[in-house]
C-alpha positions in Angstrom: 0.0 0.0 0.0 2.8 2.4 0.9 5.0 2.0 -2.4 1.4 2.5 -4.2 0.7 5.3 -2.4 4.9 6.8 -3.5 4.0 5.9 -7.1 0.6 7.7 -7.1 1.8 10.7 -5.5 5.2 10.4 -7.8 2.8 10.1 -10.7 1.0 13.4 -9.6 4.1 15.4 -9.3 5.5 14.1 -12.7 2.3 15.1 -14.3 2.4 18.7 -13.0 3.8 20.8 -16.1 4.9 23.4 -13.8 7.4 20.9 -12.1 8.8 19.0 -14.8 8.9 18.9 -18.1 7.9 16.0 -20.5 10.5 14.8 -22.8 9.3 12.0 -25.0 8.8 8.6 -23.0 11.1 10.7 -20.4 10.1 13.3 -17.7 12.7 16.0 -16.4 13.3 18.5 -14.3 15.8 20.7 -14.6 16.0 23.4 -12.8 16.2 21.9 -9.2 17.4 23.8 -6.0 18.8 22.4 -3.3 19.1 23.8 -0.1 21.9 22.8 2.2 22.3 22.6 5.4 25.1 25.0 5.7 22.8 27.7 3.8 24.3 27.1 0.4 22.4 26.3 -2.9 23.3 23.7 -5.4 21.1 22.8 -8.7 20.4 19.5 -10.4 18.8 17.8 -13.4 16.6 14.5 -12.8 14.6 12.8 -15.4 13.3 9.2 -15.3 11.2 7.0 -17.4 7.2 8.5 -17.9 5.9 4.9 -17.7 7.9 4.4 -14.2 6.1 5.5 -11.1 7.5 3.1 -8.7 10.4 4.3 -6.5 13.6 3.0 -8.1 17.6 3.4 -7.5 19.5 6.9 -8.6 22.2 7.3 -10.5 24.6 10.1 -9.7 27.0 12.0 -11.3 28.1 15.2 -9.5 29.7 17.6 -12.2 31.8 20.4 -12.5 31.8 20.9 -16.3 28.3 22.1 -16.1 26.4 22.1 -19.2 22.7 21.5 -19.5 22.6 19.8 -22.9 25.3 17.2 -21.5 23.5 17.1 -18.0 19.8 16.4 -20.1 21.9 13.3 -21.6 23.4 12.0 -18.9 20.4 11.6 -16.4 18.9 10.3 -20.0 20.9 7.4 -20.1 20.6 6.5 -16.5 16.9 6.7 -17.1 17.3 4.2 -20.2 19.4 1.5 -17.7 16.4 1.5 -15.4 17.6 4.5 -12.5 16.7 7.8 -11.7 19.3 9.9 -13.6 20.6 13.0 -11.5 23.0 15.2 -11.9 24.1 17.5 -9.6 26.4 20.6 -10.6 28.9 21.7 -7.6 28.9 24.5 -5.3 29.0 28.0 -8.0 27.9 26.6 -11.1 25.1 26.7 -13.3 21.9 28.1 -11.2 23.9 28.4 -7.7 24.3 32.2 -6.7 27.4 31.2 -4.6 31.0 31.2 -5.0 32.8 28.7 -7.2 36.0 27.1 -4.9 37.1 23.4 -7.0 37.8 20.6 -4.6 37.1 22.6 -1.1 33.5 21.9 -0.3 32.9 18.3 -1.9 33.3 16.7 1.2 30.2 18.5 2.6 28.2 19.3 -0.4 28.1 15.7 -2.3 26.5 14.6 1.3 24.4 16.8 1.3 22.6 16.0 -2.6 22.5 12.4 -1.5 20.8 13.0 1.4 18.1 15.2 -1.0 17.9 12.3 -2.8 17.0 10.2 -0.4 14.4 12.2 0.7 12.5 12.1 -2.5 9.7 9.9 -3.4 10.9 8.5 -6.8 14.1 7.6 -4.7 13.8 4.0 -3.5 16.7 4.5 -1.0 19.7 3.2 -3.0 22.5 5.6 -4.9 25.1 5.1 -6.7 27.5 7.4 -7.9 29.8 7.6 -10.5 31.9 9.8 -13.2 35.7 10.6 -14.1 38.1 13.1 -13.1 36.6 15.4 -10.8 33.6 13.7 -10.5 36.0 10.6 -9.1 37.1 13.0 -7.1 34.0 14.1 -5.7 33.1 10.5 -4.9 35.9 10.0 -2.9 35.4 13.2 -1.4 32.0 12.3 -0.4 32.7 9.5 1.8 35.2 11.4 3.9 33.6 12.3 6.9 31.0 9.3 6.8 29.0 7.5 4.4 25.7 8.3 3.8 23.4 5.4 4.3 21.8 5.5 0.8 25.2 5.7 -0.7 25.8 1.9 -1.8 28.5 1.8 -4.3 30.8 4.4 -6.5 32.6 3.9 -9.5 34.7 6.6 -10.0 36.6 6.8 -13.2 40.4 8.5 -13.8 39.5 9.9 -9.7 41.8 12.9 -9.3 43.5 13.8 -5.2 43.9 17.9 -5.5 47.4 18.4 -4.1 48.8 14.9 -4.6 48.0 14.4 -8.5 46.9 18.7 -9.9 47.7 20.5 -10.0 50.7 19.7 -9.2 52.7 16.3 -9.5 54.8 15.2 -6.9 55.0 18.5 -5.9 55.6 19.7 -9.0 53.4 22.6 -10.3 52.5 21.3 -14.1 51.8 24.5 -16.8 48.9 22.1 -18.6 46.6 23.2 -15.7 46.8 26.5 -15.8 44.1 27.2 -18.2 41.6 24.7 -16.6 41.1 27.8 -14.1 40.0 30.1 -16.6 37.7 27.3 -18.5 35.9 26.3 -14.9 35.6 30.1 -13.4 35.2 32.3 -15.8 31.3 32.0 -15.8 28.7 29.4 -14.4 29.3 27.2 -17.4 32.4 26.8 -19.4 34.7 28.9 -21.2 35.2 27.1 -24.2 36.8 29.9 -26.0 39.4 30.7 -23.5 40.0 26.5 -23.1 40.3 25.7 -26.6 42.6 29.0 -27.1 45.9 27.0 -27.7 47.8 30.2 -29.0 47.5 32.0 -26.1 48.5 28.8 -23.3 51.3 27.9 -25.7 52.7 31.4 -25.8 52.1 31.9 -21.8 54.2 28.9 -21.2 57.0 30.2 -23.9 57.0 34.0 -22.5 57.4 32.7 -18.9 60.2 30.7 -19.5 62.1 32.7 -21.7 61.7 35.3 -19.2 62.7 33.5 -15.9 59.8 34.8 -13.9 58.8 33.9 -11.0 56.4 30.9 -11.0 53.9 33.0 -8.8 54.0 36.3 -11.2 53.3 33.8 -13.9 49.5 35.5 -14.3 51.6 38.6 -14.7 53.0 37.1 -17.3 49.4 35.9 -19.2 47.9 40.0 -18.3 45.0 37.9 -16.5 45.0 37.1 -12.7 44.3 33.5 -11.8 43.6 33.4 -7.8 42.7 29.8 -8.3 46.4 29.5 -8.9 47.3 31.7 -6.6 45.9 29.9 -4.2 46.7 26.9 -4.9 50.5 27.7 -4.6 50.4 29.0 -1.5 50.3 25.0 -0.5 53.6 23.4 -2.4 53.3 20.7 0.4 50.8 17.8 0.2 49.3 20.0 3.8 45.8 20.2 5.8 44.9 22.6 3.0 44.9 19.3 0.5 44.0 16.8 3.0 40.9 18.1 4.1 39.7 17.3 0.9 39.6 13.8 0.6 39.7 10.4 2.9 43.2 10.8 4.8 44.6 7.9 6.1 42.6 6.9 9.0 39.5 8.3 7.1 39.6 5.6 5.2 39.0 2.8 7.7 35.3 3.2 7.9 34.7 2.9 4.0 33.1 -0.1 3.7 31.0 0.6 0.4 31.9 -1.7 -2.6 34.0 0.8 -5.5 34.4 0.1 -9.1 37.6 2.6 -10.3 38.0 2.3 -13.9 41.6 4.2 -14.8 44.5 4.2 -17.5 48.2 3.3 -18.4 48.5 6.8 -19.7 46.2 8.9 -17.3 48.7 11.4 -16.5 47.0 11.5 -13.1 47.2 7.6 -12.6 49.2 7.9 -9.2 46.3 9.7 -7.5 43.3 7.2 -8.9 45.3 4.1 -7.3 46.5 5.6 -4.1 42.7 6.0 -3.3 42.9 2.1 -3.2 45.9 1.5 -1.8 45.3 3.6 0.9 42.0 2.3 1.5 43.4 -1.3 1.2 45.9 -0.2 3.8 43.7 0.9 6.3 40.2 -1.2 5.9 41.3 -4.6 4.9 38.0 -5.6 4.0 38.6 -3.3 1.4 35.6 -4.3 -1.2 37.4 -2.3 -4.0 37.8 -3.4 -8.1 40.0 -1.8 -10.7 39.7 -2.0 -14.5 43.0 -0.4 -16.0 44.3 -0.6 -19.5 46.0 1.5 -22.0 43.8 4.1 -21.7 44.7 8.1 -21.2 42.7 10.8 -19.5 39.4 10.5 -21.8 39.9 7.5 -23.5 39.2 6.3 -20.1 35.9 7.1 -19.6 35.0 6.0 -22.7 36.6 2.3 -22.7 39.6 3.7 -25.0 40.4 4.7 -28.3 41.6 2.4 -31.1 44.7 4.5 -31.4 46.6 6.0 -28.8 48.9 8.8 -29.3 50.1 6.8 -32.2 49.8 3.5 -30.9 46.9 0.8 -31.8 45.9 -0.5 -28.6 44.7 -4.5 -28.4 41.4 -4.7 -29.4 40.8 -6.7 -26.4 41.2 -3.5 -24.3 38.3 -1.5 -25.9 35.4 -1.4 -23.7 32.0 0.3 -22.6 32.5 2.1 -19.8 29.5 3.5 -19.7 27.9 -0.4 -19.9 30.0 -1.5 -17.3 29.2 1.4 -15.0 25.5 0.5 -15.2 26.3 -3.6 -15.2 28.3 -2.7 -11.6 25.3 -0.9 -10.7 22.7 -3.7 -11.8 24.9 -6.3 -9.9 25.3 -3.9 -6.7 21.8 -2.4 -6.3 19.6 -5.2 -8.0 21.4 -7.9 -7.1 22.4 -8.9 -10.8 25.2 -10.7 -12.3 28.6 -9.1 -11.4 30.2 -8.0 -14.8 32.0 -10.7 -16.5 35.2 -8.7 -17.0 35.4 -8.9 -13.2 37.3 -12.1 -12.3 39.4 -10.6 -9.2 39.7 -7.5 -8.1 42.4 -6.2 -10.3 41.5 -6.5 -13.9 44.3 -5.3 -16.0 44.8 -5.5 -20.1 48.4 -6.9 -20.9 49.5 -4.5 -23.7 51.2 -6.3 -26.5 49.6 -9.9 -25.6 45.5 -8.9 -26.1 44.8 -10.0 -23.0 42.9 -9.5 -19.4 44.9 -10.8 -16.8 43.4 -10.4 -13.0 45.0 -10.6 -9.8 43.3 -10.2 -5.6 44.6 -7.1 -4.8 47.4 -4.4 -5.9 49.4 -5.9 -3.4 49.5 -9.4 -4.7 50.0 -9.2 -8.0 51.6 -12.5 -9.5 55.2 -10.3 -10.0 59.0 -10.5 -8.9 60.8 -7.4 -8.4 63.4 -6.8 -11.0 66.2 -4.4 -9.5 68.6 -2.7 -12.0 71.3 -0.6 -11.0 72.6 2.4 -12.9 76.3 1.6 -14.0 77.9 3.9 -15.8 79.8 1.3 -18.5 78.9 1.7 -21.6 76.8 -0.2 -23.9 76.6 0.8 -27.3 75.0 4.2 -27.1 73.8 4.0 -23.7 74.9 3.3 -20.3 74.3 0.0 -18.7 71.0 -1.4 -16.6 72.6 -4.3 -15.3 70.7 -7.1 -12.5 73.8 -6.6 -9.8 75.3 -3.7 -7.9 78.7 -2.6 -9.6 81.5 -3.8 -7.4 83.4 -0.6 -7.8 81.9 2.9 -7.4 81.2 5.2 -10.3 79.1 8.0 -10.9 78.0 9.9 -14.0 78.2 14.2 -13.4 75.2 16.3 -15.3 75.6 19.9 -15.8 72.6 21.8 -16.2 72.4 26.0 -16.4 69.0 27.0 -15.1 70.2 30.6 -17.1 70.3 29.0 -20.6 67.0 29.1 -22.1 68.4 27.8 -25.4 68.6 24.3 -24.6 66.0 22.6 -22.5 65.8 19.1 -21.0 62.9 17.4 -22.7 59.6 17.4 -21.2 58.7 12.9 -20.4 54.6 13.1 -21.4 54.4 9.8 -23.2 53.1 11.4 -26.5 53.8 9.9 -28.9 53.6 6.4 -27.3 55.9 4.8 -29.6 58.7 7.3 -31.5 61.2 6.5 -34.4 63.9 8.1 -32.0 65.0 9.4 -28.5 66.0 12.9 -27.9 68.1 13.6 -25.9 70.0 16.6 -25.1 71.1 16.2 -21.5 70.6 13.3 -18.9 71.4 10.2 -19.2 70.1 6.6 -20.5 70.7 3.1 -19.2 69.8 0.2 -21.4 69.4 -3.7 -20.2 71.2 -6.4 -22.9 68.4 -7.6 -25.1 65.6 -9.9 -23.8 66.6 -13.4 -24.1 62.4 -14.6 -24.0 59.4 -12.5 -23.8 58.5 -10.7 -20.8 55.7 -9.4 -18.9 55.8 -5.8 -17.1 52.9 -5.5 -14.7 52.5 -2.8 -11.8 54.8 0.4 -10.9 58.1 0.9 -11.0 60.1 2.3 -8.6 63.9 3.3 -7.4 66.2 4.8 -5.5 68.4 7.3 -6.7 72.0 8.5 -5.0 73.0 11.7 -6.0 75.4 14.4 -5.1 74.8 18.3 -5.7 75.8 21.8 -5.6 72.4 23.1 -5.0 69.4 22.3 -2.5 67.1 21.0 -4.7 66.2 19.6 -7.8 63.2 18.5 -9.8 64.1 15.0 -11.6 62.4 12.7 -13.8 63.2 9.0 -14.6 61.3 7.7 -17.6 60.8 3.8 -18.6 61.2 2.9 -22.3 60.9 -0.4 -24.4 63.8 -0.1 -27.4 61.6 -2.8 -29.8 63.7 -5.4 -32.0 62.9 -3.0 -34.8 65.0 0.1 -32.6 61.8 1.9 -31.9 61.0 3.0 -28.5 57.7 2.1 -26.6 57.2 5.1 -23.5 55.9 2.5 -21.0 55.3 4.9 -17.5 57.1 7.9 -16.5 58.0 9.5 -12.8 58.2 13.3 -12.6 58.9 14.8 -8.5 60.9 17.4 -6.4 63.7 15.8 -4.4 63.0 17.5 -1.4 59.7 15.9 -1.5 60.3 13.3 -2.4 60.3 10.9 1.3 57.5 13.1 2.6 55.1 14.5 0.3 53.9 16.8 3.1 57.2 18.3 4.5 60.0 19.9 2.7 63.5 18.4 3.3 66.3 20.7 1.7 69.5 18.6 0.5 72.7 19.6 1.9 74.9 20.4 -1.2 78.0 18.2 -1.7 76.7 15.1 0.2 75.5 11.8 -0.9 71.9 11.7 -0.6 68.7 9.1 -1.5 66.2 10.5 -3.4 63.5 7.4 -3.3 60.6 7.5 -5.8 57.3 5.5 -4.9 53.9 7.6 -6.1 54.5 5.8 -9.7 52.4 4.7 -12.5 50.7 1.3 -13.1 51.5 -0.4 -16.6 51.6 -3.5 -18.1 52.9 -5.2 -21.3 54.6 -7.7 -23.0 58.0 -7.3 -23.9 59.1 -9.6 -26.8 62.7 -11.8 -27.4 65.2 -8.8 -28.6 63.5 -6.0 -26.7 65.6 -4.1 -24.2 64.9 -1.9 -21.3 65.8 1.8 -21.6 66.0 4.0 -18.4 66.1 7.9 -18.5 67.2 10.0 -15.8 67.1 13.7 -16.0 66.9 17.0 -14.5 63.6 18.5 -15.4 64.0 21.8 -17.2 61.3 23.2 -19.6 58.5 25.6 -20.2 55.7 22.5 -19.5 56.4 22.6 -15.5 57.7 25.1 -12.9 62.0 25.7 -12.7 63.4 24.7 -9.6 66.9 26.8 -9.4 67.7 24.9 -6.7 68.8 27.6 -4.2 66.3 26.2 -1.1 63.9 29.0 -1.5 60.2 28.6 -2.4 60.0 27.5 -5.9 57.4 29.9 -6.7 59.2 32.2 -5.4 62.3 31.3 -7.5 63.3 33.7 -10.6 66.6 33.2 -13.1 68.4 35.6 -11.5 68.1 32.5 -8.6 70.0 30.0 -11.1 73.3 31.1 -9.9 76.0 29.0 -11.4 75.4 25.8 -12.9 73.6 22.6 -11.4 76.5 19.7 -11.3 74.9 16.6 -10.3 76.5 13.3 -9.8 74.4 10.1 -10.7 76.0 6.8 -8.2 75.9 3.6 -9.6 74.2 2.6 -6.7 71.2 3.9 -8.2 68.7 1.5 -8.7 65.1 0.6 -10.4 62.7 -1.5 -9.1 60.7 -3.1 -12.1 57.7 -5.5 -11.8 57.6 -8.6 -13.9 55.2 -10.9 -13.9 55.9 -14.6 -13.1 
């Protein structure tokens, strides 16, 4: 009598043409308000099916990239896979009168919609979220503080951690978010026009690095004042500003929710997607989490991948639906269907090369041995040598770098293309393994140790992991880009002390795997990161954005050890 009594009244407030609108065999409504507790107003779009007036499941998608058209399809499709289709713009945009701040009021708000949610009749009590990028983020977000109890599942896709993966990278500051400011803020919508204006980003980045500004006058720089920026760099450390953001450590342990996280090989921001589940591995281990990764970037990701990649075809194998699967997850979570075939274990990874899933319990237990390699500094052909034991006798190689020269810059690692005829290489240094005697499987993230000595207190590195095919082309398989003095803490500074030995470890990696065929080698690039793509650290120990060329001083000299090492996952 009572779910009667929901669909009747449901039915009456559907068929009110001052409430919704009818849209085909679809009803929607726009133009919502929600109120939340805190006195702020969000808006949201819901349709559903016309011929549906029982109470059913939602589907959620809380958006930044507001855009009604986009909004009108997405709660369409939900509607078509038997939900409730909302979605919810964040705090600022579209209809909300207040102020737009990305990534500081997730936490809060996201509860808050669900809890609206819940509250109304077509809502049978069950939600499930899902989305990529910062609507990953804002799933995480959103189970921070505490879950809500008509929360069930999320399936967050490409899920971004502000201050751990963007805008900066381990610590790094990266120039290709700079715009995103402008594109997000500039009105309630988007800004295509400034976004998709590549003249003026390209010529930003060139002006500001042929000048030497400082990296916090680099708005000066553009003639338009970015506070979101601004902001932003007033936190270089991964600090309470970040953490308060997202689940942090013990936040974590009360996550009990099952999570889908769908994510690529070549997601620039990989590292912060897979720390959500390490982390929540680490400190709930009844953990219910899945992972679908494959050789996927950014986009292609929350699409299922594109048939080329940056140049290279991917296995057809590795194309999927990610859409499908989002609403299979959700069938076999909230209706109790069949769990999605693709999902064997919990991590379900595409072997690039072999066009094939493999699947393994956890990111933990992945069925690998740990390959180390050391840097020596004997020559092998045209490159140094990776070899499998620590050189008896001590070497080093020296790398001179002069922050002041803007004529000759250290090559930026973004994997793009994937595969390239050659490798460019105007400063750093390369280590190559002797060819591959049998095929070999790469699966999981690198990592290493580096000992270095330097004149200066700092330095921004990056060590990049190549195939060099039979064939002498070179296949970018994962690439780590990080500040040293960073680099053991991500949220505490730790100057070097020039002309001593010192470790620089390097753990917040990417996830990659492929097969590596007889003849291949292994190529390993170290370098001193250098370029008009990321912020210049001179080195002298003050803050980086603080830092100018007339801070460059006299040359970096930095000492490579052959005690360096890689750690490299092969599968057994």
């Amino acid at each position: 009598m009572k779910v009667l009594l929901i669909g009747l009244l449901t039915a009456l407030l559907f068929s009110n043409p001052a409430a919704a609108q009818a849209m085909g065999g679809y009803v929607m409504q726009d133009s919502f308000l929600i109120k939340t507790s805190q006195g702020h107003t969000l808006s949201a779009v819901v349709v559903r099916r016309r011929d549906v007036t029982a109470p059913q499941p939602v589907a959620l998608l809380f958006f930044l990239y507001s855009n009604l058209a986009r909004s009108r399809a997405e709660a369409k499709a939900a509607a078509d896979h038997g939900y409730v289709g909302v979605v919810a713009d964040v705090r600022g945009k579209r209809l909300s009168p207040d102020t737009l701040a990305p990534y500081e009021h997730e936490q809060e708000d996201v509860y808050e919609v669900i809890d609206w949610i819940s509250r109304q009749l077509w809502c049978n009590g069950q939600v499930g979220m899902y989305g990529g990028s910062y609507s990953g983020f804002a799933q995480w977000a959103a189970l921070k503080h505490r879950v809500h109890p008509a929360l069930k599942t999320i399936v967050p896709y490409v899920a971004g951690i502000p201050g751990m993966g963007l805008p900066m990278e381990n610590n790094v500051f990266i120039n290709a978010n700079y715009e995103w400011a402008f594109y997000v803020g500039n009105n309630k919508y988007l800004d295509a026009a400034a976004n998709n204006d590549r003249a003026r980003w390209r010529g930003l980045q060139a002006r500001w690095y042929a000048a030497g500004t400082a990296y916090r006058r680099i708005d000066s720089v553009d003639g338009t004042p970015n506070p979101l920026l601004q902001r932003w760099l007033q936190h270089p450390a991964y600090d309470a500003y970040w953490q308060r953001m997202v689940p942090y450590q013990q936040e974590f342990a009360h996550i009990s929710i099952p999570v889908l996280a769908i994510d690529g090989y070549y997601n620039d921001g990989q590292a912060s997607g897979l720390h959500y589940l390490r982390e929540h591995a680490r400190y709930n281990p009844r953990a219910n989490d899945y992972l679908v990764i494959g050789p996927y970037d950014h986009f292609g990701a929350q699409q299922g991948g594109t048939a080329v990649l940056r140049g290279y075809r991917i296995d057809s194998i590795a194309l999927l639906n990610t859409r499908e699967l989002t609403f299979a997850w959700f069938d076999y979570v909230l209706k109790g269907g069949k769990k999605p075939a693709l999902l064997i274990d919990r991590v379900n990874y595409e072997v690039m090369g072999a066009n094939t899933w493999k699947h393994a319990p956890s990111l933990a237990r992945l069925p690998h041995r740990d390959l180390t390699l050391y840097l020596d500094t004997t020559r092998l052909g045209a490159y140094h040598t990776l070899r499998p034991t620590r050189p008896r006798r001590p070497g080093w190689l020296t790398q001179t770098v002069d922050f002041a020269d803007r004529q000759q810059d250290n090559n930026y690692n973004f994997p793009d293309p994937i595969i390239a005829d050659t490798l460019v290489l105007p400063n750093g240094f390369a280590f190559a393994s002797a060819p591959l005697r049998k095929p070999m499987v790469i699966t999981g993230a690198f990592s290493g140790h580096l000992v270095a000595r330097l004149n200066k207190q700092d330095v921004d590195f990056s060590v990049t992991l190549y195939e060099i095919m039979p064939d002498g082309r070179f296949f970018e398989l994962t690439y780590y880009l990080g500040r040293a003095s960073y680099a053991a803490d991500p949220t505490r500074r730790q100057l070097l002390q020039p002309g001593v030995k010192t470790t620089i470890p390097f753990t917040n990696t990417k996830f990659v795997s492929r097969r590596l065929i007889t003849g291949s080698r292994l190529l390993v690039v170290v370098n001193v990161n250098k370029n008009r793509f990321a912020q210049v650290n001179y080195g002298s120990g003050k803050e980086v954005s603080d830092e100018t060329i007339a801070d460059a001083g006299k040359p970096l000299e930095i000492s490579w050890f052959n005690e360096s090492f890689i750690t490299i996952p092969v599968a057994r």
